[in-house]
KETORGU-909740 format. One line per 8 residues: number of its first residue (from 1); their letters; for each residue x, y, z of C-alpha. Coordinates in Angstrom, 3 decimals, decimal comma. Layout:
# KETORGU-909740
NUM) a) X Y Z ~ ...
This chain:
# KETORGU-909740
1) xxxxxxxx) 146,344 113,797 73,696 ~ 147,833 116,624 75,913 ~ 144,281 117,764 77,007 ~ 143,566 114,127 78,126 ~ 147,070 113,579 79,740 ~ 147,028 116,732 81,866 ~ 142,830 116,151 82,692 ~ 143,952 112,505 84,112
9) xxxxxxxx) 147,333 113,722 85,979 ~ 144,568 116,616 87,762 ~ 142,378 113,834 88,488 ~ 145,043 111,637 90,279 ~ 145,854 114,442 92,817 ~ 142,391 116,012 92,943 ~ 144,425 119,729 92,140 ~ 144,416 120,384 88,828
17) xxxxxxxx) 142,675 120,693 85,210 ~ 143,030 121,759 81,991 ~ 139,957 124,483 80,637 ~ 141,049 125,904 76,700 ~ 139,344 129,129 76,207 ~ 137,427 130,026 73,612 ~ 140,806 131,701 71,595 ~ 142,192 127,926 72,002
25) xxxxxxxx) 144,658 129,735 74,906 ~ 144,739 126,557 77,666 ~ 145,076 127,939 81,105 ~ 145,992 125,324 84,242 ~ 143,158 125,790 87,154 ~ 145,070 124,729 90,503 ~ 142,801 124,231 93,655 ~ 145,112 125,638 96,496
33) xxxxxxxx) 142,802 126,164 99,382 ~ 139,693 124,710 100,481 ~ 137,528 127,568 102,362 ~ 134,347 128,018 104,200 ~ 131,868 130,315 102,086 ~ 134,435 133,167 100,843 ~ 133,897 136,192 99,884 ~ 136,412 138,427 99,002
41) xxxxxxxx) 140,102 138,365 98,398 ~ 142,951 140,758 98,823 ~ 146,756 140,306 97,850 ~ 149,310 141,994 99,771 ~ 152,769 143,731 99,053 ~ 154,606 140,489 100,487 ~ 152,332 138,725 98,250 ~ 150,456 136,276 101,018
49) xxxxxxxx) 147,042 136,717 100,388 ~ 143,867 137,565 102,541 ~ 140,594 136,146 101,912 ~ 137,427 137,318 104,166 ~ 134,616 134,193 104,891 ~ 131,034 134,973 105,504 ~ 130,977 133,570 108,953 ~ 133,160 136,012 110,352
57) xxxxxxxx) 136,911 134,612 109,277 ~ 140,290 136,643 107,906 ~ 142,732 133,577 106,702 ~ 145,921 134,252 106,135 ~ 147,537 132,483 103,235 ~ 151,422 132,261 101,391 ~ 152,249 133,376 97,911 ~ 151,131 129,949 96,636
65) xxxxxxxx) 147,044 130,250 98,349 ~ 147,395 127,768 100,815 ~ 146,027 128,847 103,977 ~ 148,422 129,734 107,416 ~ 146,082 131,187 109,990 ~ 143,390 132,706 111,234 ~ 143,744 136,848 111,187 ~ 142,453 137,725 114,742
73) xxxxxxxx) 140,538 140,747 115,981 ~ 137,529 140,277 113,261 ~ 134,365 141,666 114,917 ~ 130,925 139,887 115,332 ~ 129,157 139,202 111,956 ~ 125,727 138,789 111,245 ~ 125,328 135,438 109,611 ~ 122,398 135,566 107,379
81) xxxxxxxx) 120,495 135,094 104,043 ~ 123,545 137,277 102,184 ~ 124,935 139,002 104,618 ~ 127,884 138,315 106,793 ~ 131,916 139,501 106,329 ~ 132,030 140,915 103,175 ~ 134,768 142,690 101,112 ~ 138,257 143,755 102,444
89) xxxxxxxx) 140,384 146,370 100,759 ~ 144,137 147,564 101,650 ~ 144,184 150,956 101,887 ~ 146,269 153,074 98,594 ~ 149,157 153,863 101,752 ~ 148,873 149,723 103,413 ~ 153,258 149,813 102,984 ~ 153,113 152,924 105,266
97) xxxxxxxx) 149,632 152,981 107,228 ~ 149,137 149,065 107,803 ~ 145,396 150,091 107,045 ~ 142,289 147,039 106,105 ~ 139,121 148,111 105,433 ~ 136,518 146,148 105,225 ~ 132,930 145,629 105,072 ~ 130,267 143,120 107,189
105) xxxxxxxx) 126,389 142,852 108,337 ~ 126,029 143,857 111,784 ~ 123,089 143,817 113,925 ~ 120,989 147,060 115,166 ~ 118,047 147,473 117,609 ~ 114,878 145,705 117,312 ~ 116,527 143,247 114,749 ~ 117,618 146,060 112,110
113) xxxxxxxx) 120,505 144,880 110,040 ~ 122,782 147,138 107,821 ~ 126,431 147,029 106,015 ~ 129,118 148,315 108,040 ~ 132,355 149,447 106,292 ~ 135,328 149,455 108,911 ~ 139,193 150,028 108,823 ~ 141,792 148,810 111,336
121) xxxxxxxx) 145,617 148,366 110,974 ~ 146,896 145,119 110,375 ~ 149,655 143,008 112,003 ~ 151,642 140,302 110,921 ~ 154,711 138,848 112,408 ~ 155,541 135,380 111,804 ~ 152,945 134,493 109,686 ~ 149,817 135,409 112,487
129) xxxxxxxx) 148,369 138,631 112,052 ~ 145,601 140,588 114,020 ~ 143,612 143,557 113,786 ~ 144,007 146,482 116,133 ~ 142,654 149,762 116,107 ~ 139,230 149,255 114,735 ~ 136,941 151,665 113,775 ~ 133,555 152,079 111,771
137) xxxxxxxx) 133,567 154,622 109,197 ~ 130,119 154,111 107,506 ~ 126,740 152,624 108,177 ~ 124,088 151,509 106,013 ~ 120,760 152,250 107,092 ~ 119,700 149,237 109,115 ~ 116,433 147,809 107,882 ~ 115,018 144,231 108,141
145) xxxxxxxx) 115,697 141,540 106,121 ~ 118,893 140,223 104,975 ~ 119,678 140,466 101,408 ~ 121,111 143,059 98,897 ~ 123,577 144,255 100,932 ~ 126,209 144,741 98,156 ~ 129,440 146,286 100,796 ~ 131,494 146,381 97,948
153) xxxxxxxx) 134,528 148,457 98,728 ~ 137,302 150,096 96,665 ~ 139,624 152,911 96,728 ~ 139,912 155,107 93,414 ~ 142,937 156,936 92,174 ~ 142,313 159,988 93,922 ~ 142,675 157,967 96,707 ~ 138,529 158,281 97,935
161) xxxxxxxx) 136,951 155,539 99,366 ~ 133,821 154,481 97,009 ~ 131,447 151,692 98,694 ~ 128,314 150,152 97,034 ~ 125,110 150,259 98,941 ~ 122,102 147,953 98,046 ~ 118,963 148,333 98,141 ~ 118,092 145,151 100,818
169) xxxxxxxx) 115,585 144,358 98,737 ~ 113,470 147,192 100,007 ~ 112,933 149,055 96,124 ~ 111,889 152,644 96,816 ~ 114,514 153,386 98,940 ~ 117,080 153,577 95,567 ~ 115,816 156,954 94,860 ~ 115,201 157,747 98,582
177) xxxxxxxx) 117,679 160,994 99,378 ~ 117,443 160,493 102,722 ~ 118,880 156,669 102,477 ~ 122,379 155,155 101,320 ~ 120,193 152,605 100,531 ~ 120,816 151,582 96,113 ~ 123,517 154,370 96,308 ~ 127,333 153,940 95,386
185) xxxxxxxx) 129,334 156,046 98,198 ~ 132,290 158,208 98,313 ~ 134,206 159,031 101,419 ~ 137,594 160,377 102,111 ~ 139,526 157,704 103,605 ~ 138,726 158,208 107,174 ~ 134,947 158,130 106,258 ~ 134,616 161,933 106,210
193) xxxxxxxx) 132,366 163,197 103,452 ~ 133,876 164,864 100,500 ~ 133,317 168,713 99,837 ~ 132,807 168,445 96,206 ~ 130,195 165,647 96,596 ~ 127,384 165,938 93,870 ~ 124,711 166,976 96,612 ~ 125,720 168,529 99,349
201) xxxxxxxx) 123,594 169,342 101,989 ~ 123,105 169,237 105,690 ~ 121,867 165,945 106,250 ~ 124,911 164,158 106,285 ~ 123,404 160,770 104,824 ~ 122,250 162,809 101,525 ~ 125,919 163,994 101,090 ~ 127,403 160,641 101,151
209) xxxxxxxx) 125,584 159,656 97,554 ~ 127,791 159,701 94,190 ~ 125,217 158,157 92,616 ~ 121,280 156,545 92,922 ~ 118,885 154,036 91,120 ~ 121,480 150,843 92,182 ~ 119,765 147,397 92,660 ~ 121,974 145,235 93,674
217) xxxxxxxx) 125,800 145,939 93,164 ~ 128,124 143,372 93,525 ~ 131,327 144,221 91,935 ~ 133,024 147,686 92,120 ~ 136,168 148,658 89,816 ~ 138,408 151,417 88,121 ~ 139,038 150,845 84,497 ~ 142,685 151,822 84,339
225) xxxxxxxx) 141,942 155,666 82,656 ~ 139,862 156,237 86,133 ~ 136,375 155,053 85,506 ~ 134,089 153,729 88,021 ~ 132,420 150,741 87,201 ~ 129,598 149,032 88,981 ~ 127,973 145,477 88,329 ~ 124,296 145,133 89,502
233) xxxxxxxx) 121,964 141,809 90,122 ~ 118,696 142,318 88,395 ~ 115,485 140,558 89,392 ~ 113,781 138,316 87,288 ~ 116,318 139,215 84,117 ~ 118,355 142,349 83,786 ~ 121,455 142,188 85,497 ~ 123,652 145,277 84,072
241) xxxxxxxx) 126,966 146,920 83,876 ~ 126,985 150,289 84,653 ~ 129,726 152,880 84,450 ~ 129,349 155,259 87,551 ~ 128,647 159,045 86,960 ~ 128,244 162,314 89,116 ~ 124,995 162,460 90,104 ~ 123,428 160,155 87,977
249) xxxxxxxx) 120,405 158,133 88,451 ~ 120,292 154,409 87,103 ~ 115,901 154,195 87,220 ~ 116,073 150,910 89,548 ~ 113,220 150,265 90,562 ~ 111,168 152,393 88,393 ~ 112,887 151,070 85,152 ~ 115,014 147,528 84,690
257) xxxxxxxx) 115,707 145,616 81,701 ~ 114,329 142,578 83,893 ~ 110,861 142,123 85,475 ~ 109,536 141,395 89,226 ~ 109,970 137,864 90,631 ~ 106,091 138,048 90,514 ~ 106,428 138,275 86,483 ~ 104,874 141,912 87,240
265) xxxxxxxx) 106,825 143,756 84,043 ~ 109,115 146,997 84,969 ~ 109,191 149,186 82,155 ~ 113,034 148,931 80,059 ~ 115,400 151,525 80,801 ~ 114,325 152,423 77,243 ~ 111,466 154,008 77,902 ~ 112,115 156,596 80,374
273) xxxxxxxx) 115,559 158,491 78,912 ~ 116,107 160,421 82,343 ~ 117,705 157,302 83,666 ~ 121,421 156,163 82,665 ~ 121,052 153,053 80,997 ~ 123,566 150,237 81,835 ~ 126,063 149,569 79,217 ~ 125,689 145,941 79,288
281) xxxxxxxx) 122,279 143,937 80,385 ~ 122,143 140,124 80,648 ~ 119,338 138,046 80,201 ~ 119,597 135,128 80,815 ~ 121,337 136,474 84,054 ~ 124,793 135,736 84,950 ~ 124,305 136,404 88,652 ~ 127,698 138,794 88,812
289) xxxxxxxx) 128,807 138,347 92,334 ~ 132,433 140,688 91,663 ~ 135,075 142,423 88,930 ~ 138,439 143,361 88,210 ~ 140,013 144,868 85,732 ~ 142,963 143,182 84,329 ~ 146,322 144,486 84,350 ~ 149,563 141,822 83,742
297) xxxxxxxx) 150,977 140,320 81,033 ~ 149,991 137,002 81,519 ~ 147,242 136,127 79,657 ~ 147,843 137,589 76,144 ~ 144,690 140,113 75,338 ~ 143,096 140,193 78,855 ~ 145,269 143,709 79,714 ~ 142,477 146,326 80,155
305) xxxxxxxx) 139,208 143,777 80,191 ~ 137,039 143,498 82,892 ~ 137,095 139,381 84,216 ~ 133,523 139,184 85,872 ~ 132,529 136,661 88,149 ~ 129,388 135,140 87,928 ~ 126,872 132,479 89,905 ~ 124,333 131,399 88,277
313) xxxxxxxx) 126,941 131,549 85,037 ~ 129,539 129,130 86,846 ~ 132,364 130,922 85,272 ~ 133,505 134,196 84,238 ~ 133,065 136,636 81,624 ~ 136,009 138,657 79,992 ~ 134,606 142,030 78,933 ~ 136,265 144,868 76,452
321) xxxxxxxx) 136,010 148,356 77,547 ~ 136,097 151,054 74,651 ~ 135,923 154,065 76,213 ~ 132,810 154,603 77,503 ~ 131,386 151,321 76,155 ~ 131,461 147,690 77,063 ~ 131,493 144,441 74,832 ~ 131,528 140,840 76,136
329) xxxxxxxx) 134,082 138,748 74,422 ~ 134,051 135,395 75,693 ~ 133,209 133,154 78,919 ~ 134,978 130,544 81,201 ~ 132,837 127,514 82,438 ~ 134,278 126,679 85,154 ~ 131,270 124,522 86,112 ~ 130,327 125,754 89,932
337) xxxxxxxx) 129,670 129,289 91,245 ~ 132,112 131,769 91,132 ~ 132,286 134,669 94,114 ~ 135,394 136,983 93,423 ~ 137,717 137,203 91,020 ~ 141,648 138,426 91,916 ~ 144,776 139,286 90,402 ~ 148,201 138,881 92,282
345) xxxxxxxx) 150,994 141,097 90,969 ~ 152,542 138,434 88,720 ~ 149,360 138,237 86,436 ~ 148,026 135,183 87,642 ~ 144,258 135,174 88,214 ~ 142,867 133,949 91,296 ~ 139,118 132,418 91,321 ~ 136,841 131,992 94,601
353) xxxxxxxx) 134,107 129,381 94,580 ~ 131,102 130,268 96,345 ~ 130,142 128,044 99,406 ~ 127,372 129,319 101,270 ~ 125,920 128,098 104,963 ~ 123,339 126,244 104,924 ~ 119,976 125,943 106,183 ~ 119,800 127,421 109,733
361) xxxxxxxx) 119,394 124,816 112,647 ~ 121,601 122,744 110,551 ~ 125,597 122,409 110,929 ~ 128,084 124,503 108,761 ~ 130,947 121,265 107,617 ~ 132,629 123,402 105,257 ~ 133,350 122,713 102,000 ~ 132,814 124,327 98,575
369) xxxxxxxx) 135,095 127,211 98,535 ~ 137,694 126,621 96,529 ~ 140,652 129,005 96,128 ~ 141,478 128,313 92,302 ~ 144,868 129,253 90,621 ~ 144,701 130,215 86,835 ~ 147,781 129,774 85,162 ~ 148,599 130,405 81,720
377) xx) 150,161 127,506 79,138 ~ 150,970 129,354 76,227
């Protein structure tokens, strides 16, 4: 009776719903925003939120998600296939240095495209902010096309800035040391390359790598004892979790737990035990599009578990780390596509849906990018 109550009281103001999880644990899902194609989301100190949106967009929004303004100063996007304004991170010192970074698609000569990863300082007075002070700190290498991009971006406790590089559908380049191409990244802050790098050398693209063999890697995250994680799109099948090591090589595309879009097999990770295999692999594919790692008090058992966003899953997917091993425990149908998952510092979690433009030549109206508000009832 309480499940049908609530469900009809959401329906009546078109905000709310009730979803029980698979431990019977209800949560409330709030809609608090309605955005055009999000991507990424970023709470600050004050608690307002930031959320980045393909086209080229920073909103501002209040404690509560709903939307104030538009962040100004946001440079030209490109607007294509994936790509567009990706992931935005606050740097470890924001309180002190004011410091965004954040990642987007940006055009090259003779239509090259590549991932961008800049950092400016933001302003906010009276509830309007801008960006000042920008500078680009690392470049993909621009190739044609426009998918894989990846631009995750996080900072680890060390306080180094780690950034995951697809491989823009282009395959080889993955284990190509002279690309950042299917590479996770690590920079000091200011996009200055580590000493104690695992390959050091004098071309400076080479020394950027903390790892090869990366697909397509979508979400980016430190387990709370200081592991990097990485979550990778397979192709046809395969999509993985991987925890990030020095140096190490993850096969893609000479091994993958999935196969070609043609059907043409790719020999499992199984068979060739030079490569790290991932820790989890999903087929069926849950099309992870982002992870965090859970840290409040809110929803009883989530502290320490990865919450995984996925597309073609429309949900998420809690997942138990144990040490260095991974264990999926249950999923969340939330019944559309999920982009990016967020935590605010009161343990609620914060869902975006995925809206993406649509066919070029025709209009952009919006629509289907829900901020969502989990909040727990027990």
């Amino acid at each position: 009776m309480l499940f049908r109550l609530l469900n009809l009281f959401g329906f009546l103001f078109f905000t709310e719903s009730l979803l029980a999880t698979n431990d019977g644990n209800p949560f409330l899902v709030t809609t608090t925003a309605n955005l055009n194609a999000p991507w990424a989301m970023e709470f600050l100190p004050s608690g307002k939120i930031l959320v980045s949106e393909m086209a080229g967009k920073l909103k501002l929004l209040d404690e509560s998600g709903v939307i104030l303004s538009d962040v100004a100063g946001v440079p030209e996007v490109v607007l294509k296939g994936q790509g567009g304004f990706g992931d935005i991170k606050l740097h470890p010192l924001f309180e002190r240095n004011r410091l965004l970074y954040f990642s987007y698609a940006e055009e090259g000569d003779g239509n090259l495209v590549g991932a961008a990863v800049a950092r400016a300082r933001l302003v906010i007075e009276n509830n309007i902010g801008h960006l000042e002070q920008k500078e680009v700190i690392w470049r993909q290498v621009k190739v044609k096309g426009h998918g894989h991009y990846g631009h995750r971006i996080t900072f680890g406790p060390e306080g180094y800035l780690w950034i995951s590089s697809g491989e823009r559908q282009k395959f080889d380049p993955a284990q190509d040391m002279q690309s950042n191409l299917g590479k996770i990244v690590r920079l000091n802050d200011d996009g200055s390359i580590p000493t104690d790098n695992p390959f050091p050398s004098s071309n400076s693209v080479t020394s950027q790598i903390w790892s090869i063999g990366h697909r397509n890697p979508l979400g980016l995250s430190f387990d709370k004892t200081g592991r990097l994680w990485v979550l990778e799109m397979g192709p046809r099948g395969g999509d993985e979790l991987n925890l990030v090591r020095r140096g190490a090589n993850y096969g893609y595309p000479i091994v993958s737990n999935g196969d070609h879009y043609s059907f043409i097999p790719i020999p499992d990770h199984d068979t060739r035990h030079e490569f790290y295999p991932p820790e989890i692999t999903w087929t069926p594919v849950i099309s992870p599009s982002s992870m965090i790692f859970y840290e409040g008090e809110t929803f009883e058992g989530w502290k320490g578990n990865a919450l995984i966003g996925g597309l073609s899953a429309k949900g998420f997917v809690r997942v138990k780390i144990n040490g260095d091993r991974a264990t999926e425990i249950e999923r969340f149908k939330m019944k559309t596509r999920i982009r990016a998952v967020g935590e605010s510092a009161n343990g609620v979690v914060w869902l975006l849906e995925d809206g993406r433009p649509p066919a070029k030549g025709k209009p952009w109206q919006g629509g289907g990018g829900r901020l969502m508000k989990l909040t727990a009832l027990n």
